[in-house]
C-alpha positions in Angstrom: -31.7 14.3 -6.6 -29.1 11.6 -6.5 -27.2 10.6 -3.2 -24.0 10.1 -2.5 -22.9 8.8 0.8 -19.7 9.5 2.7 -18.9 7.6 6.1 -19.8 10.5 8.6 -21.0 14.0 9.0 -17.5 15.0 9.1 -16.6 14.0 5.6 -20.0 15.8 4.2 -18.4 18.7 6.2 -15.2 18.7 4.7 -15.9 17.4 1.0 -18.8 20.3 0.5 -21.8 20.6 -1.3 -21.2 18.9 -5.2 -23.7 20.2 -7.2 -26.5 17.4 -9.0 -25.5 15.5 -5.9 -27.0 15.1 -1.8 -24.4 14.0 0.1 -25.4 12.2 3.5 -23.6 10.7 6.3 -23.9 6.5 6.1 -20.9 4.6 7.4 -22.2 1.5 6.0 -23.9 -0.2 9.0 -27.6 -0.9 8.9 -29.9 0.5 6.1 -29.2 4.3 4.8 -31.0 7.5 4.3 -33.0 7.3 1.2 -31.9 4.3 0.6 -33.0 4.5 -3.3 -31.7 7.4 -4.3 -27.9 6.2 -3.4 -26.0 6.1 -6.1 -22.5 6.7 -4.6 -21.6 5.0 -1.7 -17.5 5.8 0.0 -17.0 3.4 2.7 -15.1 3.9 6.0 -11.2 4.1 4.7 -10.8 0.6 7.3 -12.4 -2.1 6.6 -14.5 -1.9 3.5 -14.5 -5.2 2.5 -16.5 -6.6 5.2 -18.8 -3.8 4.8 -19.8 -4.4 0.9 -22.6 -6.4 1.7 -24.2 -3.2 3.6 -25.0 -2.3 -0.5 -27.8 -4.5 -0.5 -29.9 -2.2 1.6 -29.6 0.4 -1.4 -31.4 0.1 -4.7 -28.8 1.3 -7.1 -25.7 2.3 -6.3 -23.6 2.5 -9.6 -19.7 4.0 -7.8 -18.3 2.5 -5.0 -15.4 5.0 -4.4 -12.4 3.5 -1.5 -10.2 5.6 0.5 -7.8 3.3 0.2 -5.6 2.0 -2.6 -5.6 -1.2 -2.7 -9.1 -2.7 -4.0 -8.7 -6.5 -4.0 -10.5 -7.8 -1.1 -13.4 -5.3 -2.2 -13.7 -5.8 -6.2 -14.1 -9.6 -5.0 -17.2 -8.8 -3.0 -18.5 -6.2 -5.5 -22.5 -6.3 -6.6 -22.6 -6.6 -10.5 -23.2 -3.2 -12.3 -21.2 -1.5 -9.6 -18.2 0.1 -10.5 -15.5 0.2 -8.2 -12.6 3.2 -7.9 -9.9 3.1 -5.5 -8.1 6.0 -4.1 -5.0 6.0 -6.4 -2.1 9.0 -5.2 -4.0 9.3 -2.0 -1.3 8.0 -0.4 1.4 7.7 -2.5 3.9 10.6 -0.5 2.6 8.3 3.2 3.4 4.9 1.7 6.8 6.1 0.2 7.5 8.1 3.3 7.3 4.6 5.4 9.3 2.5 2.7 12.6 4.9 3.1 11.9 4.8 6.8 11.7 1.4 6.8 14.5 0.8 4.4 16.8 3.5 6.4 15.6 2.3 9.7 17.2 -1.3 9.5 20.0 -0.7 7.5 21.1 1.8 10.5 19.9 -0.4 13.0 17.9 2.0 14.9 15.8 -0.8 16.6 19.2 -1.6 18.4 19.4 1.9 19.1 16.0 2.2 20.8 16.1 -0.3 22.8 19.5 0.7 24.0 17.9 3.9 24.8 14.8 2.6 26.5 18.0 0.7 28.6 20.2 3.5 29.3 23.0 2.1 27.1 25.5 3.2 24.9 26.0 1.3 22.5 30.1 1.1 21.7 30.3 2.5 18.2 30.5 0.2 15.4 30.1 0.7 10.7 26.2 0.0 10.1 25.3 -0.2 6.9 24.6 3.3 4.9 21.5 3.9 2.1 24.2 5.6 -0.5 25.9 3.4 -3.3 23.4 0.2 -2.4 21.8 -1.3 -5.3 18.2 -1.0 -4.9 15.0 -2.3 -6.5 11.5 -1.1 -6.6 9.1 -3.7 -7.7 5.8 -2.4 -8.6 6.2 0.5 -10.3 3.4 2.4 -10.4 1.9 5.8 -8.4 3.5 4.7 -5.4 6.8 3.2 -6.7 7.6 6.1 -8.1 6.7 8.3 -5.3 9.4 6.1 -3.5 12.0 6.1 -6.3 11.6 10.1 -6.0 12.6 9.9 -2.9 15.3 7.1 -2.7 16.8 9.3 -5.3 18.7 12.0 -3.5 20.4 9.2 -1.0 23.0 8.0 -4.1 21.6 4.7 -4.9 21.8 2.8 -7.8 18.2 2.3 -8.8 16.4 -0.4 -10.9 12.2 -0.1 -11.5 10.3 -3.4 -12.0 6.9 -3.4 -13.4 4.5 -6.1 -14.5 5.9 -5.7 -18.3 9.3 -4.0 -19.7 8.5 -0.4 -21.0 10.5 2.7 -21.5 11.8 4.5 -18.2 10.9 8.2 -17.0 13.1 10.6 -15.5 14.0 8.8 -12.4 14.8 5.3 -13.9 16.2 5.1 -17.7 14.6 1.7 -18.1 11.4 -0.5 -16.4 12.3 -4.1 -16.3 9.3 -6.5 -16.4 8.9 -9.2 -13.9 10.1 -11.7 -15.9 13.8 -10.7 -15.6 13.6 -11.0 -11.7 15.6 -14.0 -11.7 18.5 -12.1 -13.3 18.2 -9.2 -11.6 17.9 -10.3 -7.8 21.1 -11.0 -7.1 22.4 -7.9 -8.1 20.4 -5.7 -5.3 21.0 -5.0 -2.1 17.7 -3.4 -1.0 14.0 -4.8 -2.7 11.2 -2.7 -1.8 8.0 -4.6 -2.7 4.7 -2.1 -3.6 2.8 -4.4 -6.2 -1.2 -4.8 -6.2 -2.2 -8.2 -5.0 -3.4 -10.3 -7.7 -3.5 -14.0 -8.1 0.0 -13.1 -9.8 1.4 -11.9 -7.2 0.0 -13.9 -4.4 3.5 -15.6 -3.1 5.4 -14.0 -5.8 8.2 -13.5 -2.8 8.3 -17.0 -2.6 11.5 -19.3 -1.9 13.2 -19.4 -5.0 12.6 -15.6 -5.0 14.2 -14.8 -2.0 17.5 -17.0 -2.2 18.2 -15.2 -5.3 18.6 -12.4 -3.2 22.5 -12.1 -2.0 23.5 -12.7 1.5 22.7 -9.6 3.8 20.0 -7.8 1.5 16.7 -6.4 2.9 13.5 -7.1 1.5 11.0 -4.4 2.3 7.0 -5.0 2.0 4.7 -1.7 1.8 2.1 -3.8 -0.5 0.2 -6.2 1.0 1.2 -9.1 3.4 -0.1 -12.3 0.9 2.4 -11.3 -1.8 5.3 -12.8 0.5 5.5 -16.2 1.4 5.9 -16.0 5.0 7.2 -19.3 5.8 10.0 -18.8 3.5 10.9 -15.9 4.8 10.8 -16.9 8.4 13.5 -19.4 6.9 15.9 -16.9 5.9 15.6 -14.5 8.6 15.7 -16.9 11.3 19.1 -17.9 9.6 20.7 -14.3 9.5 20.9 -14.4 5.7 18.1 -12.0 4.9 17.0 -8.9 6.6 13.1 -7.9 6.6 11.0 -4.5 7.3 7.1 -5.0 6.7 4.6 -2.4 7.1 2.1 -6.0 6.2 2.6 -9.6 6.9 0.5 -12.7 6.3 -1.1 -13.3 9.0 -2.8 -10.1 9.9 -2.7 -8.9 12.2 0.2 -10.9 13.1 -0.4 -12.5 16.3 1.5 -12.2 19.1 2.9 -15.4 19.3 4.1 -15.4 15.4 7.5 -16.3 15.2 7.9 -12.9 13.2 8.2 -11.1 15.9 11.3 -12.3 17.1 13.4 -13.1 13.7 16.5 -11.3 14.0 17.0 -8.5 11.5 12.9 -8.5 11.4 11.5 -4.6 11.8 7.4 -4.6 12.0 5.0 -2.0 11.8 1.4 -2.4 11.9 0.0 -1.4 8.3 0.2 2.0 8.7 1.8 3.3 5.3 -1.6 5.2 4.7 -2.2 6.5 8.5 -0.6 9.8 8.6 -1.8 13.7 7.8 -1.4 13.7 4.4 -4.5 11.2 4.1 -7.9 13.6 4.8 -7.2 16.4 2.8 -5.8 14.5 -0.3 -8.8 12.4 0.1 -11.0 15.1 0.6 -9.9 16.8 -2.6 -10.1 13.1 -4.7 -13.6 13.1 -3.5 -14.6 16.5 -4.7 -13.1 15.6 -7.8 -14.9 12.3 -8.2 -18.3 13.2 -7.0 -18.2 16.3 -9.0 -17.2 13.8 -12.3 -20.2 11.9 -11.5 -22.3 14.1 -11.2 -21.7 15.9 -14.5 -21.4 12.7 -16.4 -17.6 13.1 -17.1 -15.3 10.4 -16.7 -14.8 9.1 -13.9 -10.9 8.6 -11.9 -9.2 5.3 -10.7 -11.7 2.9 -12.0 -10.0 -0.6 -11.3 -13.3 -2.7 -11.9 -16.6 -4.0 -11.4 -19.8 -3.6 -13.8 
């Protein structure tokens, strides 16, 4: 029988027996169980790129199936004639979850606001800015964007959805705009929340000219992954007061402590954790029972972004 391994006991636990398959506990360090029989391998959901080259102690895997969404680091490690899924919707509600907290938690200043509290102050009461009637953008509009525009919808924005290409909008958005109208339609936003894939396309697509087409005061939030923002330039405009940040991911990363980051004013951090909350292990749990199960029956499989 063919094996499929999972990164500990406690995933075979929870993901059940899939029938035409052995599933086994392997979290990628040192050689297997029956190391040629693997054919499916899931790696830990943290750091699966650095543990690709593990594969070589197998003898032919033919799925490498992530726990996480984002697959770039990975598919450039990838063996050929392994495919490669990634764990698309797994943590769509999380991600968009952290964008509107981001997004709501500097526009309300509630950094000020905790660190008045850690303090003992009250703060005298002054107009922050609200969520309702800004004008804001989602760029990358895919699983997650739209998770976020779901939610972004009941606050009484004006929404805009940008995607790699123009195509007909869905019932949040009555239009996608590709990427190529970005110059137009930066200035015109308020709020830009940032969810694209990194690619070589959108490696620095945040990049200078990007971010002073953004008016005076907006907020750029990034939930996608740090490279696609050119850091420098945005140290530049933060540090100057034009431009407001929130970043689940930077570039560096981890961002080290003595990174000017830290300090910009109007700069809110958290430490890539859009994923990290209780929505992740039994959404994964049920993609994997859905996966393995495709496998083993020879059906299609889900979220196959490359390899073979």
């Amino acid at each position: 029988m063919s094996v499929a391994t999972l990164p500990g006991q406690d995933w075979v636990d929870d993901v059940g027996p899939v029938p035409g398959l052995e599933l086994l506990p392997w979290d990628m360090d040192g050689v297997p169980p029956r190391a040629d029989e693997v054919r499916v391998v899931v790696p830990p959901y943290m750091g699966a790129a650095g543990r690709i080259p593990a594969l070589r102690h197998t003898g032919g895997v033919e799925l490498v199936q992530l726990l996480s969404a984002g697959f770039d680091d990975v598919l450039r490690q990838l063996p050929p004639g392994v495919s490669l899924a990634n764990a698309a919707g797994v943590h769509d509600a999380s991600t968009a979850e952290l964008a509107l907290a981001l997004t709501l938690a500097s526009l309300r200043d509630l950094p000020d606001f905790a660190a008045a509290q850690r303090n003992r102050r009250w703060l005298p009461l002054e107009f922050h800015t609200s969520l309702a009637d800004r004008r804001v953008m989602v760029l990358g509009y895919g699983s997650i964007g739209r998770a976020i525009a779901a939610r972004l919808t009941p606050f009484e924005v004006r929404l805009t959805a940008v995607a790699s290409r123009a195509r007909q909008g869905d019932g949040l958005v009555p239009s996608v705009h590709g990427i190529d109208e970005l110059p137009a339609l930066l200035p015109d936003h308020d709020v830009v929340i940032v969810v694209v894939p990194l690619t070589e396309d959108t490696t620095r697509l945040v990049d200078a000219a990007f971010l002073a087409a953004m008016p005076d005061g907006a907020l750029l939030v990034n939930v996608a992954r740090g490279p696609v923002v050119d850091t420098g330039a945005l140290l530049r405009e933060t540090s100057s007061g034009r431009l407001r940040a929130a970043l689940d991911v930077t570039d560096p990363e981890p961002l080290p402590p003595e990174h000017d980051l830290w300090t910009s004013p109007g700069v809110l951090i958290t430490p890539h954790v859009g994923g990290a909350t209780t929505a992740f292990r039994p959404r994964a749990v049920r993609l994997l029972r859905q996966q393995l199960g495709a496998y083993a029956a020879g059906r299609p499989l889900l979220n196959v972004v490359g390899g073979r």
